[in-house]
C-alpha positions in Angstrom: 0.0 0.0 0.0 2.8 2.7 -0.6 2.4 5.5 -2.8 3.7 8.7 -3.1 2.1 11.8 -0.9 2.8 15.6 -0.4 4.4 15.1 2.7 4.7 17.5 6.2 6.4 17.4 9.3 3.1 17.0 10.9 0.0 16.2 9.5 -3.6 17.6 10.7 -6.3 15.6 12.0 -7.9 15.8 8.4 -4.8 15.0 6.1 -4.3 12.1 8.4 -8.4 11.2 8.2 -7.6 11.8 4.3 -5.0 9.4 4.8 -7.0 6.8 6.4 -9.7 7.3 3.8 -7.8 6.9 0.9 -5.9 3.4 2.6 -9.8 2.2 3.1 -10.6 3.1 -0.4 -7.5 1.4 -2.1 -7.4 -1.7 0.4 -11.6 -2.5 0.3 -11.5 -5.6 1.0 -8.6 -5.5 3.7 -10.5 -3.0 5.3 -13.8 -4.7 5.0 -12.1 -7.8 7.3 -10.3 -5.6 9.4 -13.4 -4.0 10.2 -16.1 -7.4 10.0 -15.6 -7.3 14.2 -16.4 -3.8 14.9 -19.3 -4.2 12.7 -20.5 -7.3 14.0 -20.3 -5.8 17.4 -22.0 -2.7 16.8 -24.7 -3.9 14.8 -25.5 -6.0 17.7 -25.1 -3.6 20.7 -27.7 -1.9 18.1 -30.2 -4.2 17.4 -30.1 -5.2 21.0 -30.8 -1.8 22.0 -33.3 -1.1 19.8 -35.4 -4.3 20.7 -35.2 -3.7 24.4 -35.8 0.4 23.9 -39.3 -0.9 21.6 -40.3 -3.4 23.7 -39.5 -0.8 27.0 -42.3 1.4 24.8 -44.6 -1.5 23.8 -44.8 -2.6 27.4 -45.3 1.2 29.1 -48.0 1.7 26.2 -50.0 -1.6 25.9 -49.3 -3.6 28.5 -49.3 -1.2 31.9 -52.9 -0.1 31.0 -53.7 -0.3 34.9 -51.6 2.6 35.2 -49.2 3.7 37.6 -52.1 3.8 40.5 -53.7 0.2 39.3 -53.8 -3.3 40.1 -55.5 -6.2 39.5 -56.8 -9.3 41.9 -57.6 -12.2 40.5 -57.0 -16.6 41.4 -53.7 -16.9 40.4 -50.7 -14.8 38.5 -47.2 -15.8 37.4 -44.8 -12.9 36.4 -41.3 -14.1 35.5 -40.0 -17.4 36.1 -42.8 -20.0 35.7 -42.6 -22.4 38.7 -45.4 -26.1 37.6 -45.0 -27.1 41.2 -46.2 -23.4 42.5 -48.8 -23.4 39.8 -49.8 -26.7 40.9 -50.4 -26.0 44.1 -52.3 -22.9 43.4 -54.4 -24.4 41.5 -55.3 -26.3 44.3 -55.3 -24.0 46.8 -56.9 -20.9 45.5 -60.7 -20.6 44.8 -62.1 -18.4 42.1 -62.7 -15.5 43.4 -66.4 -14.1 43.9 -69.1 -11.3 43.6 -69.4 -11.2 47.3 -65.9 -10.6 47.7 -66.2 -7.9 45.5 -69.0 -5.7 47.0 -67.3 -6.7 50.2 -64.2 -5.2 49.5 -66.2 -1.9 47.6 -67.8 -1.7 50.8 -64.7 -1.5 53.2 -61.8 -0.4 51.2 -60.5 2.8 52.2 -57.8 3.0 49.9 -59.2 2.7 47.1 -60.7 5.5 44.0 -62.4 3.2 42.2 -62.8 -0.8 41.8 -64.2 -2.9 38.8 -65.0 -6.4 38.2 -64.9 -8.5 34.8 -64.8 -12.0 33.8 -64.6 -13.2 30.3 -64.5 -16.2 27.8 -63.7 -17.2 24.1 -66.9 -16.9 22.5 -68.5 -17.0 18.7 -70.5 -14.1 17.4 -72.1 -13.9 14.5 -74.3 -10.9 12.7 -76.8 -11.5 9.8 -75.0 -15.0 8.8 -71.6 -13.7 9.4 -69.5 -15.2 12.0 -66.0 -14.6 14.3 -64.8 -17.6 16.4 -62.6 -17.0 19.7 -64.0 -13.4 20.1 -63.1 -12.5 24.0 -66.2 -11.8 25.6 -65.8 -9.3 28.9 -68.5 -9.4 31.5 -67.9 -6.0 33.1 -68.8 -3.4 35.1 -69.8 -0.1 34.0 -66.9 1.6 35.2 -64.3 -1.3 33.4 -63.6 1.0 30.1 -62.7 4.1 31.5 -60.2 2.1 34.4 -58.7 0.5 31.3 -58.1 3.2 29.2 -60.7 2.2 26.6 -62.4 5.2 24.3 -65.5 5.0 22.9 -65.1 5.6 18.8 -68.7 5.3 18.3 -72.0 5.5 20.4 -71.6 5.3 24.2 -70.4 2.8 26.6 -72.5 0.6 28.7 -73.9 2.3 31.7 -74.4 1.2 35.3 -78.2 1.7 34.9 -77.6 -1.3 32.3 -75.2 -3.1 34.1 -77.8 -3.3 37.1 -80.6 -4.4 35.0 -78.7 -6.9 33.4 -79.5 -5.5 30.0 -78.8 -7.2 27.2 -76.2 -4.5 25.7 -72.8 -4.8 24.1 -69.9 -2.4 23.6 -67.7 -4.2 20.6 -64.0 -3.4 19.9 -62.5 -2.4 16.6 -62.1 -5.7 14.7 -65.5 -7.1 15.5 -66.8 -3.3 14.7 -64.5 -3.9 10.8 -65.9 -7.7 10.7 -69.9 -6.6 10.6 -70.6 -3.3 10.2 -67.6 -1.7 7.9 -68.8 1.1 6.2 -72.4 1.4 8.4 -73.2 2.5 11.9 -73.3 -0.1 14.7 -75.4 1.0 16.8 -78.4 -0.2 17.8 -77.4 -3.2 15.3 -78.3 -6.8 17.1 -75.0 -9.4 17.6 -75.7 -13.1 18.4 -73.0 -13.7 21.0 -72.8 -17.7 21.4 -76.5 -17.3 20.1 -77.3 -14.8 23.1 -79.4 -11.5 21.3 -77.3 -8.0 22.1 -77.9 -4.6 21.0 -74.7 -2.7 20.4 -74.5 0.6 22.1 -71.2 1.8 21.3 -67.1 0.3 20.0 -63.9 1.2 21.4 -61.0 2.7 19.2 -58.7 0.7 18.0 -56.0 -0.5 20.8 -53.6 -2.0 18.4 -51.7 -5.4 18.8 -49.5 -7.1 21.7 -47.0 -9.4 20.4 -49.3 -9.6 17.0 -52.1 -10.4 19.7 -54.8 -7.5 18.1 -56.7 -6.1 21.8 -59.7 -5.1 19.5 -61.5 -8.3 19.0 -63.4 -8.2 21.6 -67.7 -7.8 23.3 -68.1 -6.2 26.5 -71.2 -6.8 28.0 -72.9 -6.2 31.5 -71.5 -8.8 33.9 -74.7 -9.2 35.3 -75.8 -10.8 32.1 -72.7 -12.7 31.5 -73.2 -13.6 34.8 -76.6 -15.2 33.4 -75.6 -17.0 30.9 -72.2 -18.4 32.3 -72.6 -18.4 35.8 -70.1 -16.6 38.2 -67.8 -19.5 38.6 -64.7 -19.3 36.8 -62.5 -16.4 35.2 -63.3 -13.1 37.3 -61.1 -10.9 38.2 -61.3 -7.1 40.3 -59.7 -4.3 38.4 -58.7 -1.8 41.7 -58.0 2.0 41.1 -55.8 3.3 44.5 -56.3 7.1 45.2 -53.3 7.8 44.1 -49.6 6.2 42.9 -48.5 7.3 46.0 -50.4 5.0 48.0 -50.4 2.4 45.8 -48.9 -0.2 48.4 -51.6 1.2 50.7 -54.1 0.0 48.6 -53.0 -3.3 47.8 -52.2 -4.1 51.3 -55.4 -2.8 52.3 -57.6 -4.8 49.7 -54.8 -7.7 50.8 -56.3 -7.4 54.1 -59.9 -7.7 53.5 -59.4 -10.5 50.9 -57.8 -12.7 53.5 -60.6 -11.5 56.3 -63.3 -13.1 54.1 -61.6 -15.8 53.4 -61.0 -16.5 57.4 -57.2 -17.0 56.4 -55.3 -17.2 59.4 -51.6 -15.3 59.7 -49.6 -18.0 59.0 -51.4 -19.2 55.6 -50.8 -18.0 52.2 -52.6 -16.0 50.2 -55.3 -17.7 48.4 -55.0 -15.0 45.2 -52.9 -13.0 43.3 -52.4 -9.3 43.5 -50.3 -7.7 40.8 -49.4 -3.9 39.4 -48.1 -2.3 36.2 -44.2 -2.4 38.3 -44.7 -6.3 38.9 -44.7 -6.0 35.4 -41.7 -3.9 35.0 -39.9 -5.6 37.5 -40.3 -8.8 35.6 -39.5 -7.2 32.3 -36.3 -5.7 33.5 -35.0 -8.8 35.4 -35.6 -10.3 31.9 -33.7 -6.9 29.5 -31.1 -7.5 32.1 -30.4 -10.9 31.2 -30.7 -9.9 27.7 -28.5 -6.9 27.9 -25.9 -9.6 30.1 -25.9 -11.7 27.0 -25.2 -8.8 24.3 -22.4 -7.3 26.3 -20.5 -11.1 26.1 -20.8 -10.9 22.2 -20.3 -7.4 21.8 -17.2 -7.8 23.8 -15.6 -10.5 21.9 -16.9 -9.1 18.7 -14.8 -5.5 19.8 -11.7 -8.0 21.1 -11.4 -9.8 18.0 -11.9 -6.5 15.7 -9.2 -4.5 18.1 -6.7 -7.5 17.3 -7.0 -7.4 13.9 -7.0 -3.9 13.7 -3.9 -3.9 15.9 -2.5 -6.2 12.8 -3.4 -4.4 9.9 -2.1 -1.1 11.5 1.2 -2.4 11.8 1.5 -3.9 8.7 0.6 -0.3 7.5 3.2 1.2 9.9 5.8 -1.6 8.3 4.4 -0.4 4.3 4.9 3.1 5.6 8.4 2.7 7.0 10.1 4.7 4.3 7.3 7.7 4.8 7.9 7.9 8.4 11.5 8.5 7.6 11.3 11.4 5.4 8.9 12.7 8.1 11.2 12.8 10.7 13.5 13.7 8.2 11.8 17.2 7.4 11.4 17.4 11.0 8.1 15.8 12.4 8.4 15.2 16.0 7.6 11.8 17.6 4.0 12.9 18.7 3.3 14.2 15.5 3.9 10.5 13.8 1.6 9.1 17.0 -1.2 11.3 16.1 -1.4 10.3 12.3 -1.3 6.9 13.3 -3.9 6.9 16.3 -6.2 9.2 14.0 -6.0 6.4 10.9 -7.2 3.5 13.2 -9.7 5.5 15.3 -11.2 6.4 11.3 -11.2 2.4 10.7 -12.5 1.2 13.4 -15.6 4.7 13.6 -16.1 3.3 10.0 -16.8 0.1 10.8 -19.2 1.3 13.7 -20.9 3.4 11.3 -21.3 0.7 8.7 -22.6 -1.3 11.6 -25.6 1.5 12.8 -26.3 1.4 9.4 -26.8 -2.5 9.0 -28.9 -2.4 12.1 -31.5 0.3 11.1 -32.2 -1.7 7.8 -32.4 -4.5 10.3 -34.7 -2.7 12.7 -36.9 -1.7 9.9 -37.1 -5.2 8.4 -38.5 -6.7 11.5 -40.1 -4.1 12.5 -42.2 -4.1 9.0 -42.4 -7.9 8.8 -42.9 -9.5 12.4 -45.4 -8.0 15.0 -41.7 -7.2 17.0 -41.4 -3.7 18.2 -37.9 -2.0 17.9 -37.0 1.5 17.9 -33.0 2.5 17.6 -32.2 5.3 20.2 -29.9 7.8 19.6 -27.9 6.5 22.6 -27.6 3.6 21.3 -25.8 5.2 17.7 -23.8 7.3 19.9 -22.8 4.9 22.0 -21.8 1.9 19.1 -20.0 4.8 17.2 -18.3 6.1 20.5 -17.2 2.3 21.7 -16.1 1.8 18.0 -13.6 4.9 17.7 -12.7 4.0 21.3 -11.2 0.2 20.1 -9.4 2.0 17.3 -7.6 4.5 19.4 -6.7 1.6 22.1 -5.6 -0.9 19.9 -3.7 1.4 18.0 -1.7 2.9 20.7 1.0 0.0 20.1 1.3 0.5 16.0 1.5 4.2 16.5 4.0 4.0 19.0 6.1 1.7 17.0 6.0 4.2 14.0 7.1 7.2 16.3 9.8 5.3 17.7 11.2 4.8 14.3 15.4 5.6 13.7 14.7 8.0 10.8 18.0 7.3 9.5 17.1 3.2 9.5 13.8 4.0 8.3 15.2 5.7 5.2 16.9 2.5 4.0 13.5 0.8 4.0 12.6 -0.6 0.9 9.0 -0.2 -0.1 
């Protein structure tokens, strides 16, 4: 790689990024294996990133819909590590839970701004010979919507006058909304819900998808009258509103309290239910990014190791093509730092290169699966900035030792150098 240059006794940051560029541009593919490791390892501290930064969004937006001042009772709940002995047991253990415990704890809690109750099941509807299998049917209270951050696109929502009355209403979600009445209003329209007759009063807006899961195929109806079709046996649930974040843990120790007082549970026995918040969520999500983020640091670490190395290697076969260069350098009187900074500037160029060939690679990767699988990602700017900082970072280490073994060059030997 030697040809001839306009030499100086000590070259700029940008004739010695010039330099750099033009040994990329002349050496491609060289330079394209010298830099596969930093590319490798920033594309993956990227893509990483981005998939825990989108899901961190996905779960704050979709899946804490209790809020920061909710939580949620109901038989049993795993979050994280899924224990078949504990679940077992529970099933055992814990009865369904009831609509007298649910009036008795609306009746006694302190704690508490608002409380809910809804059951549900998979259920076929069908309108004018048109038909949706596994619909989720929610029996509900009135106030169930508005505690779960459901809008109403169309018509109303079912009221508590209906709810007491067990009136056979339903208030339908996007996709069964798109299935039967595209194009028409809904309202007042008739739905067969596993043969059961319900006027539609209203439908939600569209909530989007979890994990490709879509949350708009669903029929809310009074729980009153799911109550009497089903029966009030299995799959019910209390939706609890605390009143405020701040005494969150109040609440749920409160509504803890009564729980167990029905249930004549003495001190020393276990809970027969699950209580859970939006941070038991977050807590179990994090334990699980930090796993993840464990994981990518490993790779990303040997990836950066292996592409220092070789970038230690190329740079002093460049320093041992250059010999003859460095000589007439010194020669015209460049100083020893002056031949460090070229040096440390050329593989600190490489190696940014490869980290910004790598952000690049993992945005067209983060759009790809974002487009083509129900995966959220987003790339955050910290993660670009830190890929392309760590990547510059391995060049200038690694290439300490070249760049000191082409300042320490004997200008008179290196003059003799043949190129």
């Amino acid at each position: 790689m030697s040809h001839k240059r306009n030499f100086r006794p000590s070259a700029s940051f940008w004739e010695s990024a010039r330099i750099a560029v033009d040994s990329l541009s002349k050496n491609k593919l060289r330079s394209f294996l010298t830099l596969l490791g930093i590319i490798l390892a920033t594309s993956t501290l990227i893509a990483v990133t981005s998939f825990v930064h989108g899901m961190n969004l996905y779960i704050s937006d979709k899946l804490s819909d209790m809020g920061s001042d909710g939580f949620r009772v109901v038989r049993m709940a795993f979050i994280g590590n899924f224990d078949p002995k504990k679940y077992l047991e529970m099933q055992r253990r814990n009865p369904q839970l009831k609509p007298e415990e649910y009036d008795f704890i609306r009746t006694h809690a302190t704690m508490l701004k608002d409380i809910g109750m809804e059951a549900g099941k998979s259920v076929t509807v069908a309108f004018e010979g048109t038909t949706m299998q596994t619909v989720d049917l929610e029996g509900i209270t009135d106030n169930i919507p508005a505690m779960s951050n459901i809008q109403v696109e169309f018509g109303r929502a079912i009221s508590a006058n209906e709810v007491q009355r067990h009136a056979p209403v339903a208030f339908i979600g996007d996709d069964v909304r798109k299935k039967f009445f595209e194009g028409r209003d809904p309202v007042a329209k008739t739905i067969q819900v596993d043969g059961v007759p319900y006027e539609v009063v209203g439908t939600a807006k569209s909530l989007g998808s979890v994990f490709g899961q879509s949350q708009d195929n669903f029929v809310m109806v009074p729980i009153a009258s799911y109550f009497k079709t089903y029966g009030s046996k299995s799959g019910m649930e209390f939706v609890c509103k605390s009143i405020d974040q701040n005494h969150l843990m109040e609440a749920e120790d409160e509504v803890r309290m009564l729980l167990r007082a029905f249930r004549h549970l003495r001190p020393q026995e276990d809970d027969t239910f699950s209580i859970f918040a939006s941070d038991t969520f977050l807590k179990a999500w994090q334990n699980l990014t930090g796993a993840i983020a464990a994981t990518a640091v490993g790779i990303v670490s040997v990836f950066l190791v292996v592409g220092g190395v070789v970038i230690m290697n190329i740079m002093l076969a460049v320093v041992t093509e250059r010999t003859r260069e460095i000589g007439i350098r010194k020669s015209l009187g460049a100083r020893r730092q002056d031949i460090l900074n070229q040096f440390l500037v050329e593989s600190a160029i490489l190696a940014g290169t490869g980290g910004l060939i790598g952000v690049v690679l993992s945005w067209l990767l983060t759009v790809v699966v974002r487009g083509a699988t129900p995966l959220p990602m987003a790339v955050p700017l910290s993660a670009v900035v830190i890929g392309l900082g760590l990547s510059v970072a391995v060049g200038l280490f690694f290439g300490i030792y070249p760049a000191r073994q082409a300042s320490r060059l004997d200008p008179i030997v290196a003059l003799r150098a043949e190129n």
